[in-house]
C-alpha positions in Angstrom: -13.0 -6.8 -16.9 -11.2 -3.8 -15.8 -10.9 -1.5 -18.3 -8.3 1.6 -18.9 -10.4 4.3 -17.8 -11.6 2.8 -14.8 -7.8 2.6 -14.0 -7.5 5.8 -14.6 -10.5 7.1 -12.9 -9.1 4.6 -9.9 -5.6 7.1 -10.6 -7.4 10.0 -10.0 -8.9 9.3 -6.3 -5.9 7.9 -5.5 -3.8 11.1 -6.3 -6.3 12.6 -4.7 -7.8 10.9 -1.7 -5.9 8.2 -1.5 -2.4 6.6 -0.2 0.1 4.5 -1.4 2.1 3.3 2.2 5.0 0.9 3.2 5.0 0.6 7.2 7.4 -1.1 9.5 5.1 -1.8 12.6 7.3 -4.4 14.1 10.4 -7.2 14.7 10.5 -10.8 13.7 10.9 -12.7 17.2 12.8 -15.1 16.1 15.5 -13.4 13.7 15.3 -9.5 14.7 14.2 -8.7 11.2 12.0 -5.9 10.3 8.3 -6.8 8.7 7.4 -4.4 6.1 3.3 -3.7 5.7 2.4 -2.4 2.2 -1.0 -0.7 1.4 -2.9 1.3 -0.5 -6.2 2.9 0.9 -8.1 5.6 0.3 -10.4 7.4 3.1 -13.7 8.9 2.3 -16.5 9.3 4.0 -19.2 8.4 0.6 -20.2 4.5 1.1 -21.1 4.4 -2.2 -17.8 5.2 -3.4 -16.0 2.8 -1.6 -18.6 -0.3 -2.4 -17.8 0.7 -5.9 -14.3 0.6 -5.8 -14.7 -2.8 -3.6 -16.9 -4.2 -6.4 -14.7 -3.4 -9.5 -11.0 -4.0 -8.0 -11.2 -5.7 -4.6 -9.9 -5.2 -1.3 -11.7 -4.4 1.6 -13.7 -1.7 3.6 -13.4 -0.6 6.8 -15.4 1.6 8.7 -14.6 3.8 11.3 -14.9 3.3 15.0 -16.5 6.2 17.3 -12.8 6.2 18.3 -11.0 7.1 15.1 -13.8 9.2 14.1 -12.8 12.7 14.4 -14.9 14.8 16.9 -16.2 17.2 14.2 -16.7 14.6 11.7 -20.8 14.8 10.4 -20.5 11.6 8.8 -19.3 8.6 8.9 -15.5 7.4 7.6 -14.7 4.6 5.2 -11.5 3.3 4.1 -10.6 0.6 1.1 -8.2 -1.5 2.0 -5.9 -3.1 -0.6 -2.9 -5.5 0.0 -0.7 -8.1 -1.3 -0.7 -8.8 -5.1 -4.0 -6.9 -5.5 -1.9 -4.2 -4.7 0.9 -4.9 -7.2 -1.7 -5.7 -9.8 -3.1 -2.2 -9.3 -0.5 0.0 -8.6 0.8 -1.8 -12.4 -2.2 -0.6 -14.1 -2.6 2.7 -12.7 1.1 3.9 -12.7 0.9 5.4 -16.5 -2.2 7.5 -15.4 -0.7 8.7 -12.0 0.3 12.0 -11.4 0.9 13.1 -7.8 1.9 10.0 -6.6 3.2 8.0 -9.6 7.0 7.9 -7.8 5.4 6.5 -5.0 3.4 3.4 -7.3 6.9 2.7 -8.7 8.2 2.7 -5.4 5.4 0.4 -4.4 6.1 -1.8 -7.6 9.4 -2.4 -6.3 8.9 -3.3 -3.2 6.3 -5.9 -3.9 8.3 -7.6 -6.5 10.3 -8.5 -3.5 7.9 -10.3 -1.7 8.6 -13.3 -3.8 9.3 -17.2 -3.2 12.3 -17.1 -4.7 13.6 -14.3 -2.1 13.6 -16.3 1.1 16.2 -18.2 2.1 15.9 -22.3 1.9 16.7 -24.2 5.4 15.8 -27.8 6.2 13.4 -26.2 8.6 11.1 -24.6 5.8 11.2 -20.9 4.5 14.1 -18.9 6.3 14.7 -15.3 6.8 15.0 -13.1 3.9 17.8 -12.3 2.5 20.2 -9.4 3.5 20.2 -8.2 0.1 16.3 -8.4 0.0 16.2 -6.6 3.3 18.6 -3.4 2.7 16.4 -3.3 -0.8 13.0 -3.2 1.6 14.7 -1.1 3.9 15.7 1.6 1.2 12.2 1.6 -0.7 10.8 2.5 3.2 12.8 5.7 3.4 12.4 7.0 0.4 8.6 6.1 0.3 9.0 7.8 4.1 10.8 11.1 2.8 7.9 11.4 -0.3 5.3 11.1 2.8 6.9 13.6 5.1 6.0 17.3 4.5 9.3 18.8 6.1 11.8 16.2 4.8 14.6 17.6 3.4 17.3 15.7 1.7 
């Protein structure tokens, strides 16, 4: 069991190594739509750090490729990976210990409270597009999580 200083500990690497990110990476085919990617991660380049935070909360770790390592990079890079309702089951516990990025944890609590059931659309066909409602709410939560992310945004 998780207990409240290991959220907050988890609260402090994430304010400081860590990110809290919607993305829009593509189009639905079919209906135009945008699909919205929610995350958090955080990057370090101590294994033993990110086995740790794999063992107590989840998610996943990736390590990276020669690629996407940077050239003077001594070591190698590790990412946790967290998603879906691990993510809104986290960024819940860990949004009274926040402090840089507790606006963008709310944020992120909103948006995932949209991926619900009940938010699609019903068709004889299965599940349907998302509302237009649901979508202007996604698409709203993406720009202001964008303009929190951007260093020379101004509003």
């Amino acid at each position: 069991m998780d207990t409240p200083q290991e959220f907050a500990y988890l609260a402090g690497i994430i304010d400081g190594e860590g990110s809290i990110y919607i993305g829009n990476f593509s189009k639905n085919k079919k209906t135009g739509a945008l699909y919205y990617q929610t995350n958090m991660e955080v990057t370090n380049t101590d294994e033993s750090l990110m086995k740790w935070l794999t063992e107590k909360f989840g998610g996943r770790i990736h390590k990276y490729t020669e690629k996407q390592t940077p050239k003077n990079s001594r070591k190698p890079i590790y990412r946790w990976i967290v998603t879906s309702d691990l993510l809104t089951y986290l960024c819940q516990q860990m949004l009274p210990y926040l402090i840089i990025k507790k606006r963008q944890c709310w944020i992120m609590i909103q948006m995932r409270n949209t991926y619900t059931k009940s938010n699609y659309v019903k068709g004889h066909k299965g599940t349907q597009p998302i509302s237009e409602y649901i979508m202007k709410m996604r698409k709203s939560l993406f720009d202001e999580m964008r303009s929190l992310h951007c260093r020379n945004y101004n509003k």
